[in-house]
Backbone of each chain as ProteinMPNN parsed JSONL, in Angstrom:
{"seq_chain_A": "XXXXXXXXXXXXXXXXXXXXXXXXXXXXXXXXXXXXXXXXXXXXXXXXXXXXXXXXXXXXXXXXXXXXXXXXXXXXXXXXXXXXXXXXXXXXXXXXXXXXXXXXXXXXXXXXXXXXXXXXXXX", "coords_chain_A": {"N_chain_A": [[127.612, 40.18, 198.824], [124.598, 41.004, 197.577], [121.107, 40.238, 199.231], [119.339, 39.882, 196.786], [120.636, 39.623, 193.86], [121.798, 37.193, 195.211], [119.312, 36.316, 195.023], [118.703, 36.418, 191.947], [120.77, 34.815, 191.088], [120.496, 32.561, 191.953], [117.616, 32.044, 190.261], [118.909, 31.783, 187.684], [119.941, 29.686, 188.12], [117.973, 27.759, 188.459], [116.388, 27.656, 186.382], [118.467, 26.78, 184.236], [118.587, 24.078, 185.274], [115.752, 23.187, 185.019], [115.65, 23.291, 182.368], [117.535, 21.403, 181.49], [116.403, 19.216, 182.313], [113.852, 19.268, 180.403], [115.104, 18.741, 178.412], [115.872, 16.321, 178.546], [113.465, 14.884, 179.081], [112.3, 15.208, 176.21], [114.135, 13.976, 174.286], [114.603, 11.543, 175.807], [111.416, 11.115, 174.944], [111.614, 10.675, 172.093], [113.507, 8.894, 171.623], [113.056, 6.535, 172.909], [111.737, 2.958, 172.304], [108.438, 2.479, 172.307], [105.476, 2.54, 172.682], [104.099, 2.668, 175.868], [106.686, 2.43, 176.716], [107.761, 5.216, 176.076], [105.437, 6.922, 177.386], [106.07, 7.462, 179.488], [108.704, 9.307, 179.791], [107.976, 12.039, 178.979], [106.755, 12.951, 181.475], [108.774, 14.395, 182.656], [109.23, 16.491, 182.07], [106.824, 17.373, 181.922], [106.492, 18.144, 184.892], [108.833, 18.559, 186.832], [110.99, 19.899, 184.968], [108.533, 22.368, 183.882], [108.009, 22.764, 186.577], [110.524, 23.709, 187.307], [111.517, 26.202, 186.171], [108.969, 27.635, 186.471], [109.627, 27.933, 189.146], [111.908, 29.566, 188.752], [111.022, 31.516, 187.848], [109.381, 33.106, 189.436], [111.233, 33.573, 191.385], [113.16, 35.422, 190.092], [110.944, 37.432, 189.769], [110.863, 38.58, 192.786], [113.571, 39.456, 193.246], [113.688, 41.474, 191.315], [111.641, 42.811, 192.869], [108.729, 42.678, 193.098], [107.329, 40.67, 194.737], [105.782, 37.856, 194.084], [103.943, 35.002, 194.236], [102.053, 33.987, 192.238], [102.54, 31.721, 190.304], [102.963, 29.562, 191.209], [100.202, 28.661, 191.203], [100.116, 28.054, 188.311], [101.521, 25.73, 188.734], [100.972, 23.806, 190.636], [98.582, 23.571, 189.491], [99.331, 22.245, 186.737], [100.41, 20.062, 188.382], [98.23, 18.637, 189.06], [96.994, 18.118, 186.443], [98.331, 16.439, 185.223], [98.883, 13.842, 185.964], [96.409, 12.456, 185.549], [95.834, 13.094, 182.199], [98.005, 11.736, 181.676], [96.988, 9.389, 182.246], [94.85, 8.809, 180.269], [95.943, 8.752, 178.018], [97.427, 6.335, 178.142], [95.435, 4.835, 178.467], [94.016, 5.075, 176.273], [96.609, 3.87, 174.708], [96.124, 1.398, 175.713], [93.279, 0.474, 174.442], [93.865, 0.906, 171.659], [95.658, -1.54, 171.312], [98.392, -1.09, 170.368], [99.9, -1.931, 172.444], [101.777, -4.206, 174.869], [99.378, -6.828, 175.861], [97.633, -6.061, 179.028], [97.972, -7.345, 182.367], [95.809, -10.085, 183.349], [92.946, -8.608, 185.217], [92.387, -8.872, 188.877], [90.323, -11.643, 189.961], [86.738, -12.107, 188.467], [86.926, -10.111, 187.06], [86.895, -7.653, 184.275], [88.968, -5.3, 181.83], [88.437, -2.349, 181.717], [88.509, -0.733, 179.535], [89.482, -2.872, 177.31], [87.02, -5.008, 177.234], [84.895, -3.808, 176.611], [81.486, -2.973, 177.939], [79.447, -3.001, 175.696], [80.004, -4.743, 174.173], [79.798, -7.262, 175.249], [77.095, -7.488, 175.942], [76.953, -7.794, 173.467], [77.74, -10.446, 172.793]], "CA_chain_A": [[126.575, 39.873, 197.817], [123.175, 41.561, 198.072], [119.898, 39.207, 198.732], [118.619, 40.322, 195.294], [121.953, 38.85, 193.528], [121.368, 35.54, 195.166], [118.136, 35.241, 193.858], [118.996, 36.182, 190.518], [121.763, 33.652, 190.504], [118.727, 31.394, 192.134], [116.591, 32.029, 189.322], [119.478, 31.583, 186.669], [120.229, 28.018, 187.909], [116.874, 26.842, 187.983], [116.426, 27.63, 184.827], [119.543, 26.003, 183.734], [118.298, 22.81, 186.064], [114.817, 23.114, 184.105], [116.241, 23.108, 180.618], [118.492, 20.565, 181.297], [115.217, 17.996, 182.444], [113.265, 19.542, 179.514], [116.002, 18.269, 176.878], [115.954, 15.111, 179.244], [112.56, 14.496, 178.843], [111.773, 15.383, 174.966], [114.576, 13.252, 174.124], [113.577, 10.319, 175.56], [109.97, 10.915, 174.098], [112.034, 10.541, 170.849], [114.201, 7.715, 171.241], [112.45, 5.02, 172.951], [110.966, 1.889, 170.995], [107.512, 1.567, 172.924], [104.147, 3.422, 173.169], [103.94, 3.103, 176.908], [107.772, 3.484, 177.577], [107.512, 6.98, 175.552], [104.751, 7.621, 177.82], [106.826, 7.849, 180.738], [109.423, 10.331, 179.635], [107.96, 13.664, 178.951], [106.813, 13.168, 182.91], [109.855, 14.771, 183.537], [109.215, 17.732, 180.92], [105.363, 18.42, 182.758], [106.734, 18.213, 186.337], [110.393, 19.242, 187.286], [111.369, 20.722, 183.987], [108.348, 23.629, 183.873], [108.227, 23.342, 187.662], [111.831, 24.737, 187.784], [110.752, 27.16, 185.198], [108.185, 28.7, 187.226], [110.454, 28.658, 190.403], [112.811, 30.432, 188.535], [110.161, 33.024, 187.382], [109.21, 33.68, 190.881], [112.774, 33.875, 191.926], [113.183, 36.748, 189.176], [109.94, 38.648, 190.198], [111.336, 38.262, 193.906], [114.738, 39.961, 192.944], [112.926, 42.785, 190.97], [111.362, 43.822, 194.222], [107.546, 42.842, 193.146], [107.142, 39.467, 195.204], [104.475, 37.068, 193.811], [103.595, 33.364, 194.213], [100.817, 33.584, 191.252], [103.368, 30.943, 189.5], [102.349, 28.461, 192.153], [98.676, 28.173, 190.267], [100.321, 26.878, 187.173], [102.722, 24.667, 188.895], [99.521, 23.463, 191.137], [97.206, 22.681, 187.93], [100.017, 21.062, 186.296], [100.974, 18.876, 188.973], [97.18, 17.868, 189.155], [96.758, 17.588, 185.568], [99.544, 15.449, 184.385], [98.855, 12.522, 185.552], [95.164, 12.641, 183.854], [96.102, 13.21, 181.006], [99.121, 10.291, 181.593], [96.169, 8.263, 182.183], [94.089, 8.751, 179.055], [97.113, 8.649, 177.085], [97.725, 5.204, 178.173], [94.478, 4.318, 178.198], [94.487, 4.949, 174.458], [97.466, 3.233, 173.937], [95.685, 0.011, 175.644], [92.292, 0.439, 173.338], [94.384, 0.92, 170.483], [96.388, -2.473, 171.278], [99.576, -0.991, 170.269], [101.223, -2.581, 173.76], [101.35, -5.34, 175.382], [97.956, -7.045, 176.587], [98.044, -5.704, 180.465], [97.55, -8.869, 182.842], [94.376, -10.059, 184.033], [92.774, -8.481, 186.359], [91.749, -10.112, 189.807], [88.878, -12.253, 190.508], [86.199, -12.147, 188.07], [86.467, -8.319, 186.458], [87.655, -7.92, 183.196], [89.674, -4.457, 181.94], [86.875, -1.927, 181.083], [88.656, -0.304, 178.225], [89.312, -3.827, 176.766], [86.153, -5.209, 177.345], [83.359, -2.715, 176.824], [79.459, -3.606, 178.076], [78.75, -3.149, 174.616], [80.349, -5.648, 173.604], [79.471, -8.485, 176.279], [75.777, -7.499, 175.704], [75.971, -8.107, 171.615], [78.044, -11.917, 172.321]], "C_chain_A": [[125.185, 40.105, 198.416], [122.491, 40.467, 198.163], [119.472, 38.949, 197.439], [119.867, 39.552, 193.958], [121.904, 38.061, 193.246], [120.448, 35.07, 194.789], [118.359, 35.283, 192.502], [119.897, 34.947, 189.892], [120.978, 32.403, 190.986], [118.155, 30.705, 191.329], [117.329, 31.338, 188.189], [119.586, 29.86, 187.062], [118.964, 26.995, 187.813], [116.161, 26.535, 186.727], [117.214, 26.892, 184.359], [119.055, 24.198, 184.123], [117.186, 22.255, 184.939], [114.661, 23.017, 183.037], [116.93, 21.765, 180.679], [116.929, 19.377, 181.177], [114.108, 18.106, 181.254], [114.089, 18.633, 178.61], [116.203, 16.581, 177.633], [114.664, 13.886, 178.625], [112.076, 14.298, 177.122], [113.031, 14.217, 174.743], [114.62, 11.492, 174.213], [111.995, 10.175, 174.724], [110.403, 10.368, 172.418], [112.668, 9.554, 170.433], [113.529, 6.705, 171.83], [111.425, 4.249, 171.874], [109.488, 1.449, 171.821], [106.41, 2.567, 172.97], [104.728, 3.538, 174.95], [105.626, 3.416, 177.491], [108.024, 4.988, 177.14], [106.63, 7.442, 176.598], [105.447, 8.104, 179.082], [107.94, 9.161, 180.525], [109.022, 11.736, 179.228], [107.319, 13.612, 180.043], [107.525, 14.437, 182.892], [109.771, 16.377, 182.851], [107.84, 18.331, 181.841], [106.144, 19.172, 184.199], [107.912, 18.903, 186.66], [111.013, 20.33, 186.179], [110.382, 22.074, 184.216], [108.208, 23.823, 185.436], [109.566, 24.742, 188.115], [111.713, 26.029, 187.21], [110.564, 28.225, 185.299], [108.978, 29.196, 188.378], [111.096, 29.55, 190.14], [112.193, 31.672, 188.28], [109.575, 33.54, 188.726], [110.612, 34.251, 191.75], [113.208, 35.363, 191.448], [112.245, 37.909, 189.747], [110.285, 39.09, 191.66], [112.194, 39.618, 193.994], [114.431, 40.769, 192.329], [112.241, 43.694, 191.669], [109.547, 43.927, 193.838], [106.906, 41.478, 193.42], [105.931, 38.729, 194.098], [104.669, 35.874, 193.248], [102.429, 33.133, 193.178], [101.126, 32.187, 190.144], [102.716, 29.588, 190.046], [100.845, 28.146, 191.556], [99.503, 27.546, 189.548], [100.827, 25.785, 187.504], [101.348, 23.388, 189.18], [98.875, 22.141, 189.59], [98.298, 21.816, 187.279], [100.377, 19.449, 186.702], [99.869, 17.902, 188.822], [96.629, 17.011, 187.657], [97.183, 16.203, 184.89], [99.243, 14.108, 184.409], [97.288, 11.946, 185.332], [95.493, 12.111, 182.773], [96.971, 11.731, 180.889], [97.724, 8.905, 180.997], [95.324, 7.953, 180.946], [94.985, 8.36, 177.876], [97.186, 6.843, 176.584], [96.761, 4.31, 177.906], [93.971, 4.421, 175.891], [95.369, 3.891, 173.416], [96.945, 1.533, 174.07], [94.252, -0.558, 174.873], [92.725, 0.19, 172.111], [94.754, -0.832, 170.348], [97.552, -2.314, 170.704], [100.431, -1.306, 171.581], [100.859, -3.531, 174.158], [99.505, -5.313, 175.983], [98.385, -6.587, 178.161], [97.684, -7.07, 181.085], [96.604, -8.494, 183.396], [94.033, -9.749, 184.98], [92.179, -9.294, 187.639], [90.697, -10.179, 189.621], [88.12, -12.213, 188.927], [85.963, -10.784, 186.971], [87.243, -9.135, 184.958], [87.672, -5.985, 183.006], [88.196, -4.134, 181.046], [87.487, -1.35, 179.611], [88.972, -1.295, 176.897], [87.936, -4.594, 176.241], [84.552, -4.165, 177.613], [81.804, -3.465, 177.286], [79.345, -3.356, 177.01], [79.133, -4.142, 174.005], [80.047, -7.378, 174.271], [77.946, -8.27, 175.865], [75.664, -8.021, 174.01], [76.544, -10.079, 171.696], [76.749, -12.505, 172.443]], "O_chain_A": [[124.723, 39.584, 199.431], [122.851, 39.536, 197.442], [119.259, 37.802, 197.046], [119.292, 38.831, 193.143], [121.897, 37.591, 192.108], [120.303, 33.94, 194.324], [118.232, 34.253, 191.84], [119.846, 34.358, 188.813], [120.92, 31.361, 190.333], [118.003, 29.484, 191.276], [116.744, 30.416, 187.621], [119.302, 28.972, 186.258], [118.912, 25.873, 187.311], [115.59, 25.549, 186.261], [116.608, 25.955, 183.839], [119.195, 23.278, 183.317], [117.393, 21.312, 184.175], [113.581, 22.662, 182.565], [116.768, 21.038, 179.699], [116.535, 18.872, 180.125], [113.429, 17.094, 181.074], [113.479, 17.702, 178.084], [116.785, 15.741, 176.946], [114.726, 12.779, 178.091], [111.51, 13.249, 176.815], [112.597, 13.204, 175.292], [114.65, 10.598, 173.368], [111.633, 9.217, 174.041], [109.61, 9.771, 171.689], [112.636, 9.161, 169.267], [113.388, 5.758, 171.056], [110.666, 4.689, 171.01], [109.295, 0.248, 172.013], [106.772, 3.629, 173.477], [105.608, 4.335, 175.274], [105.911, 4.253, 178.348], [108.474, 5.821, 177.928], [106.959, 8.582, 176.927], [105.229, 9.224, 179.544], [107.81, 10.051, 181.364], [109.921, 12.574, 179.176], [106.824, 14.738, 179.997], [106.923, 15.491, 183.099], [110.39, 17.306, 183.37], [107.8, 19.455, 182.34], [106.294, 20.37, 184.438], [107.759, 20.122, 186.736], [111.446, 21.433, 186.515], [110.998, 23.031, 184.685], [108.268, 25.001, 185.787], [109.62, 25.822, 188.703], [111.848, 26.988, 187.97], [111.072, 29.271, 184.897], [109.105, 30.383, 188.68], [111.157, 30.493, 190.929], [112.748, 32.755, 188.464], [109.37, 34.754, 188.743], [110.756, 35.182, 192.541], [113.526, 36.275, 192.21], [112.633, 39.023, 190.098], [109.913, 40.254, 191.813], [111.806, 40.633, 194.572], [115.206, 41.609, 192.787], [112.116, 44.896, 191.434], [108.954, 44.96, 194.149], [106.081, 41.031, 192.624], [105.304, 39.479, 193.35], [105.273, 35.591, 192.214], [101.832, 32.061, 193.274], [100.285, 31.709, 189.383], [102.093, 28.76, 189.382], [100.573, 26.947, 191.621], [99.805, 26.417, 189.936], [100.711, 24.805, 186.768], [100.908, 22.512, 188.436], [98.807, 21.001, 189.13], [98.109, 20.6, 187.311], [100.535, 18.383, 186.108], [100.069, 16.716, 188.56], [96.117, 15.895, 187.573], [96.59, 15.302, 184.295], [99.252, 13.319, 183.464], [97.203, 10.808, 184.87], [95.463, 10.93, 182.428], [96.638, 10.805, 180.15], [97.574, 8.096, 180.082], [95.144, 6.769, 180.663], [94.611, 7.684, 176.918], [97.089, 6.272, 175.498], [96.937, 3.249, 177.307], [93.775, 3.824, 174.832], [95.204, 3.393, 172.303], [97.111, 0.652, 173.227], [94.07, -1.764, 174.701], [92.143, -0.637, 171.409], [94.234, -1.452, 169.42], [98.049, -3.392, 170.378], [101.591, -0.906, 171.672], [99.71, -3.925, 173.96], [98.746, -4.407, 176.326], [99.559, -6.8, 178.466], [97.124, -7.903, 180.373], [96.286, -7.393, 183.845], [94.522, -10.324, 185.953], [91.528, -10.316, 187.425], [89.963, -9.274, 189.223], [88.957, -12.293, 188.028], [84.976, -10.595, 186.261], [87.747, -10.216, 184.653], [86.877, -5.278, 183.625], [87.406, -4.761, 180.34], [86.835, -1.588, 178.595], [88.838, -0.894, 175.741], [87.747, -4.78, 175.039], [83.657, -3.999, 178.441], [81.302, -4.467, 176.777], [78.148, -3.618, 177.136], [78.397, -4.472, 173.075], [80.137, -8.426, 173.632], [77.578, -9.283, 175.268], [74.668, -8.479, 173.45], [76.018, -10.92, 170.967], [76.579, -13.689, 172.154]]}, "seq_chain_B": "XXXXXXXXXXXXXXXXXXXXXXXXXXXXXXXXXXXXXXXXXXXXXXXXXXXXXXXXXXXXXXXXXXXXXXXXXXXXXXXXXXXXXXXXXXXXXX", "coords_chain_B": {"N_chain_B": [[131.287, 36.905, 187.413], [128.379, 38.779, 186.634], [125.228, 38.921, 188.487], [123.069, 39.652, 186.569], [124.257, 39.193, 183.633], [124.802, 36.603, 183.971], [121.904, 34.88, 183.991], [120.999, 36.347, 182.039], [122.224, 34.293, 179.79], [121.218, 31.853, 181.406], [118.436, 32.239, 180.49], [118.804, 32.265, 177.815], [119.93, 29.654, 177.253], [118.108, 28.225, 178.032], [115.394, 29.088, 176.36], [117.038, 28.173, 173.765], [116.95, 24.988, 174.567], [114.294, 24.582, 174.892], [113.05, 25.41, 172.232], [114.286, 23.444, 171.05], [113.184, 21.607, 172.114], [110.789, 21.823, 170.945], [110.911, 21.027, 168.544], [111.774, 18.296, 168.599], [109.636, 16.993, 169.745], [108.069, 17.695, 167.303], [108.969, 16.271, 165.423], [108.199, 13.644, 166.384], [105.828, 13.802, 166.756], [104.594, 13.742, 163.746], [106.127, 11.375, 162.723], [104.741, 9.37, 164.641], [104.46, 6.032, 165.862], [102.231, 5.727, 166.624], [98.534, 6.829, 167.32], [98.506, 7.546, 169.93], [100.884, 8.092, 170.4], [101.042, 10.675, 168.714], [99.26, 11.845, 170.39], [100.442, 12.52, 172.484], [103.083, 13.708, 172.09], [101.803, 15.823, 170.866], [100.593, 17.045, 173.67], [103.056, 17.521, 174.864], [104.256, 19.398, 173.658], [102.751, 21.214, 173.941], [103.258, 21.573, 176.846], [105.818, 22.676, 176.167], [105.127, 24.666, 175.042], [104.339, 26.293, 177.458], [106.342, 26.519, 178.674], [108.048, 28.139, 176.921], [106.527, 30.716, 176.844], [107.053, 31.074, 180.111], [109.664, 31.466, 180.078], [110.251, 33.676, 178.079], [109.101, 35.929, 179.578], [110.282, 36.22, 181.891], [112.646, 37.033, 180.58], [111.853, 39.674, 179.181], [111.283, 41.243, 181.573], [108.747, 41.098, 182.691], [104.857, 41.259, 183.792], [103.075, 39.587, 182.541], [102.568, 37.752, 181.555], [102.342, 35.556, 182.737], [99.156, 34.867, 182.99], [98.635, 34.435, 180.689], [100.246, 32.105, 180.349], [98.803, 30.487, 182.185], [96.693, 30.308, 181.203], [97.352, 28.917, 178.506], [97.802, 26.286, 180.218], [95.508, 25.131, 180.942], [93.921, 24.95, 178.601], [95.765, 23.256, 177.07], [95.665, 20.419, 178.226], [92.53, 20.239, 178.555], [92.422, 20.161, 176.082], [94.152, 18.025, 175.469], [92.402, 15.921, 176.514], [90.43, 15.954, 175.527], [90.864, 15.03, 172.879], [91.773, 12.346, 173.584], [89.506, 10.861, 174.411], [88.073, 11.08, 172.114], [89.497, 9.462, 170.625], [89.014, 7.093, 172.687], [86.126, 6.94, 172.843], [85.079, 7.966, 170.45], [83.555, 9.669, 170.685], [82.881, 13.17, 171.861], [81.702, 14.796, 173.996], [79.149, 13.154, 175.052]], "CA_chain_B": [[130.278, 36.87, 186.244], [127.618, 39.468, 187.723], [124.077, 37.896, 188.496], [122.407, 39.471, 184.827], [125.064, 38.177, 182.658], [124.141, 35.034, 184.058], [120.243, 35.22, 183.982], [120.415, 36.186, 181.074], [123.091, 33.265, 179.345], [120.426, 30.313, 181.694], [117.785, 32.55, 179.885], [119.186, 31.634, 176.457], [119.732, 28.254, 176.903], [116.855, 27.897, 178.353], [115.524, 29.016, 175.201], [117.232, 27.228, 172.833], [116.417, 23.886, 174.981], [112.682, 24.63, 174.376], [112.985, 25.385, 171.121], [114.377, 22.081, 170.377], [111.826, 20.472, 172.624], [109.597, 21.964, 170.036], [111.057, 20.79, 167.153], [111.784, 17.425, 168.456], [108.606, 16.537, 169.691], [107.188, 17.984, 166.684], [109.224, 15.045, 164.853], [107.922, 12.357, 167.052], [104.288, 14.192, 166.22], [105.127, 13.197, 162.48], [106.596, 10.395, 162.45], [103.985, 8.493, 165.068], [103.68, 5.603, 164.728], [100.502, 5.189, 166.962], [97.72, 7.713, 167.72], [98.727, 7.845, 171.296], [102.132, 8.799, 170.263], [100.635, 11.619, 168.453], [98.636, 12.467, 171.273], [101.947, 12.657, 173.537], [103.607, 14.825, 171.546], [101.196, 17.447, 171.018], [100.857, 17.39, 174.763], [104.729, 17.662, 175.584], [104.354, 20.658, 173.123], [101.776, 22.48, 174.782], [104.173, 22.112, 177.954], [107.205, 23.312, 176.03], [104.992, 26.527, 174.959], [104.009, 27.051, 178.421], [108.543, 26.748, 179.766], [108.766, 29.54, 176.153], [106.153, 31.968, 177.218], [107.405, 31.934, 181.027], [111.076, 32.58, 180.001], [110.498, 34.881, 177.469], [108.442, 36.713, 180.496], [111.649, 36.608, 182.24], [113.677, 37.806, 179.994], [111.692, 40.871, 179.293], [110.649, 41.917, 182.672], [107.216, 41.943, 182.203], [104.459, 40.063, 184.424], [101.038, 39.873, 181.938], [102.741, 36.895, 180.589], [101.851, 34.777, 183.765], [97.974, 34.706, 182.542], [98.831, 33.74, 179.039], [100.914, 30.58, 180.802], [97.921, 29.82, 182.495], [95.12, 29.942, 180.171], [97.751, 27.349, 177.867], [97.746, 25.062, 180.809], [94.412, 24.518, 180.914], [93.603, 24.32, 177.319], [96.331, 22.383, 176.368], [94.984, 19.934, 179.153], [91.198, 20.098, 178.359], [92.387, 19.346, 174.47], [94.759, 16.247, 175.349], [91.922, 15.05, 177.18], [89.316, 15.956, 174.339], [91.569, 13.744, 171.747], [91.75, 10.964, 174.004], [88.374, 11.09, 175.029], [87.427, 10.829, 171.019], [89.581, 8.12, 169.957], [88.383, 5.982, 173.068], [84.549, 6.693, 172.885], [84.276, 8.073, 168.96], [82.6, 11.335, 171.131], [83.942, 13.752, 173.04], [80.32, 14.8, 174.756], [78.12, 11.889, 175.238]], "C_chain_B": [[129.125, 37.516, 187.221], [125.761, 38.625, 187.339], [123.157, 38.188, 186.662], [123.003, 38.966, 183.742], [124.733, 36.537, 182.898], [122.644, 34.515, 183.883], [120.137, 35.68, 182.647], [121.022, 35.199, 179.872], [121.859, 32.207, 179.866], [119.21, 31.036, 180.777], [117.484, 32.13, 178.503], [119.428, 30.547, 176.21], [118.48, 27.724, 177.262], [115.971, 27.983, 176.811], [115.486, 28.245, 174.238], [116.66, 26.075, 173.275], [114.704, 23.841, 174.819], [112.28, 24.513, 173.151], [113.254, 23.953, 170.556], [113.888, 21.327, 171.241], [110.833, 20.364, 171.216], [109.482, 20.655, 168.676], [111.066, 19.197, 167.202], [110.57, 16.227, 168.64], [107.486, 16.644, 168.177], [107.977, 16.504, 165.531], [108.649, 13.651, 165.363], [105.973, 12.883, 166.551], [104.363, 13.659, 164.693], [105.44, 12.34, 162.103], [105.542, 8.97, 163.329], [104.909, 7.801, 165.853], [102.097, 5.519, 165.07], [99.62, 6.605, 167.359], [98.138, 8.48, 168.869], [100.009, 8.624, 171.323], [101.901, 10.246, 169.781], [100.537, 12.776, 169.176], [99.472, 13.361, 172.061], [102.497, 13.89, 173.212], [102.785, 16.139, 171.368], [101.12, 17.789, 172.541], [101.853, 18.023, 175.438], [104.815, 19.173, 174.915], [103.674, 21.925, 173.403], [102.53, 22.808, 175.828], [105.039, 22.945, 177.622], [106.574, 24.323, 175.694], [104.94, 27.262, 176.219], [105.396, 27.805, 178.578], [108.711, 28.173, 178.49], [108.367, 30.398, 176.858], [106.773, 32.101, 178.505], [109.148, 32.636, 181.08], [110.917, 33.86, 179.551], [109.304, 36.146, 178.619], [109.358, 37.156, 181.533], [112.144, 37.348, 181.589], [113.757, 39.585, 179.734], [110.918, 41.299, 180.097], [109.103, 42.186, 183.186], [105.953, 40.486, 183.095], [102.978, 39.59, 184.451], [101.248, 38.325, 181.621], [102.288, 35.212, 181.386], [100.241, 34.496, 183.572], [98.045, 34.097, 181.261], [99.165, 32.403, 179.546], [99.615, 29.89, 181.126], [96.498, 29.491, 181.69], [95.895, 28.546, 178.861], [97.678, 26.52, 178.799], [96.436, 24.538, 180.075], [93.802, 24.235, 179.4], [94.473, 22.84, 177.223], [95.961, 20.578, 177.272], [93.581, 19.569, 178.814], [91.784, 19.473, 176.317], [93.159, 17.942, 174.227], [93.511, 15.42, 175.741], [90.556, 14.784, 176.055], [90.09, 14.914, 173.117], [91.73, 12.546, 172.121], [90.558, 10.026, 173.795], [87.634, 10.243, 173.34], [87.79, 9.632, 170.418], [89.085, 6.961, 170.545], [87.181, 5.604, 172.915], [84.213, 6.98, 171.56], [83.301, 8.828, 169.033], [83.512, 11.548, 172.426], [82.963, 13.973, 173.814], [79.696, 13.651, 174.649], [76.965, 12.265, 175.98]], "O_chain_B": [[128.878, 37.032, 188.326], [125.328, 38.041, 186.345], [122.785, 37.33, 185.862], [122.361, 38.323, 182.912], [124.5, 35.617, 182.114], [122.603, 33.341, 183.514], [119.097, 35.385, 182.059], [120.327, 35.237, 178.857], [121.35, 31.592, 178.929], [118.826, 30.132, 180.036], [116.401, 31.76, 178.05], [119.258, 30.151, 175.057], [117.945, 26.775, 176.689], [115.906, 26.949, 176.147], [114.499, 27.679, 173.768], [115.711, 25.76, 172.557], [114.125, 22.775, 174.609], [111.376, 23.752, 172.808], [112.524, 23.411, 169.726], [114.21, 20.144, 171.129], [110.338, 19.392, 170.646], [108.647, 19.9, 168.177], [110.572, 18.589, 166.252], [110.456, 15.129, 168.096], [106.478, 15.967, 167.975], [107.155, 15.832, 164.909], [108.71, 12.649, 164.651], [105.15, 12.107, 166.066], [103.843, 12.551, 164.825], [105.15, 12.164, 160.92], [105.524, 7.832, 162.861], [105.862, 8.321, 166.434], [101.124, 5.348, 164.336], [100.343, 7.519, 167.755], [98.171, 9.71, 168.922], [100.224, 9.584, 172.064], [102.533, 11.107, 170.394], [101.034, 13.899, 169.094], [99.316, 14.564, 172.273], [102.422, 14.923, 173.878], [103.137, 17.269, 171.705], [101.598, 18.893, 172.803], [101.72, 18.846, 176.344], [105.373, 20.074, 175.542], [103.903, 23.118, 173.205], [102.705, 24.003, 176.067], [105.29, 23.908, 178.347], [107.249, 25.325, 175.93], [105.295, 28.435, 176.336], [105.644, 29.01, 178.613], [109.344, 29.164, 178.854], [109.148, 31.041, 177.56], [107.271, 33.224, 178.579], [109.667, 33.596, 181.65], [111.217, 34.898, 180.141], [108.854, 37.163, 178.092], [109.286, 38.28, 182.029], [112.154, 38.524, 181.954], [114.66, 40.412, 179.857], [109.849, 41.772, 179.711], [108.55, 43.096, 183.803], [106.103, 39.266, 183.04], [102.142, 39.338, 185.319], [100.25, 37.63, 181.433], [102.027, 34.14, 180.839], [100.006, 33.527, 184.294], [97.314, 33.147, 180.981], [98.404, 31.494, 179.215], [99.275, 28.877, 180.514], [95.629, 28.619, 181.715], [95.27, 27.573, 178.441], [97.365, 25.467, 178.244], [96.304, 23.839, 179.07], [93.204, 23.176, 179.208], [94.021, 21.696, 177.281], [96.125, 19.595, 176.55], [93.432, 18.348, 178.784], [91.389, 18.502, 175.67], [93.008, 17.092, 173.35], [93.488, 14.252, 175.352], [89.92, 13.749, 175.855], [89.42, 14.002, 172.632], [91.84, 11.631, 171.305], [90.513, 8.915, 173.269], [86.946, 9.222, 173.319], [87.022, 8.855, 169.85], [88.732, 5.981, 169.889], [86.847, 4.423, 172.832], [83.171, 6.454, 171.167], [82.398, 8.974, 168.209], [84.201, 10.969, 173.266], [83.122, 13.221, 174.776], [80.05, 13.149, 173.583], [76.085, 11.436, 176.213]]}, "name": "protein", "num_of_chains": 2, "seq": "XXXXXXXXXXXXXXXXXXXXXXXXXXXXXXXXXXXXXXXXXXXXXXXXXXXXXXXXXXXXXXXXXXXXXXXXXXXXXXXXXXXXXXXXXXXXXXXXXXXXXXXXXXXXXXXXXXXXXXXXXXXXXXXXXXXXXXXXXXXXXXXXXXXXXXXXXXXXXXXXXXXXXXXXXXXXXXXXXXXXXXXXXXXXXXXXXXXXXXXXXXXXXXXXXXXXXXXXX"}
């Protein structure tokens, strides 16, 4: 079995790997009963699912005989993005008050997206 | 089973499994119930276009389709963060 072969059969399983955590992830986004536990399950859809994705699309270009890591950017920005975005998400969901109150924070603070300065300045 | 018969079978499920990312997130986009849930879902759907375009860039050999992936990251990214951004502050610039 040539090198070129094994990556193709490389490429094919990561793909297969990456689909599988895709249908992992959207699924939960669909069945859980909770704002923030939904928020946790398409994780797995940003990160490992199009990670494998891309590996596999590098694996392919590899085994075609025209190398290139340009895949590695998207993976990159994704990895950095995700949990951003996680964060605003959630932060949404705790403005909104669709989830639990979060517990108090230490000492003397109070949660800024709860408690806005605009609102301490008008009591 | 020789390596393209196979590559191109994880190709097709691959595929299909996106496709019904699409569809299912696009039910959870629809159905809610909260903003944030909304939010989620259009997000998860921007991912699942990225996983279409790089298969179907696989599938047909072709390697323009790697710029397209990347210009959806970053939108789809800069616009979750622009919808957040609006429902928390009620502006997206300030």
């Amino acid at each position: 079995m040539t090198l070129d072969a094994l990556a193709l059969y490389a490429a094919a399983l990561s793909l297969l790997i990456g689909s599988g955590f895709v249908l992992v992830g959207v699924i939960g986004l669909l069945k859980f009963n909770d704002p923030m536990t939904r928020l946790h399950a398409p994780t797995k859809v940003g990160t490992v699912g199009i990670g494998m994705m891309l590996l596999g699309s590098i694996l392919f270009a590899s085994a075609s005989g025209q190398t290139s890591i340009h895949e590695l950017l998207i993976m990159a920005f994704l990895f950095v993005t995700a949990p951003v975005s996680a964060h605003f998400i959630a932060k949404v969901t705790i403005h909104r008050g669709t989830c639990e109150t979060p517990p108090a924070p230490p000492k003397d603070d109070t949660w800024s997206t709860l408690n806005s300065p605009d609102d301490q300045t008008a009591d | 089973m020789s390596p393209d018969e196979f590559l191109s079978i994880a190709v097709i499920i691959a595929m299909i499994t996106l496709a019904t990312g699409q569809v299912l997130s696009m039910i959870r986009f629809v159905i809610g119930p909260t903003s944030s849930d909304r939010i989620l879902a259009l997000d998860t759907m921007v991912i699942n276009a990225i996983g279409l375009v790089i298969v179907l860039g696989i599938h047909q050999g072709v390697k323009v389709y790697f710029e397209v992936a990347l210009l959806i990251a970053m939108l789809g990214f800069v616009s979750t963060v622009a919808l957040a951004r609006f429902i928390l502050r009620g502006d997206i610039i300030e």
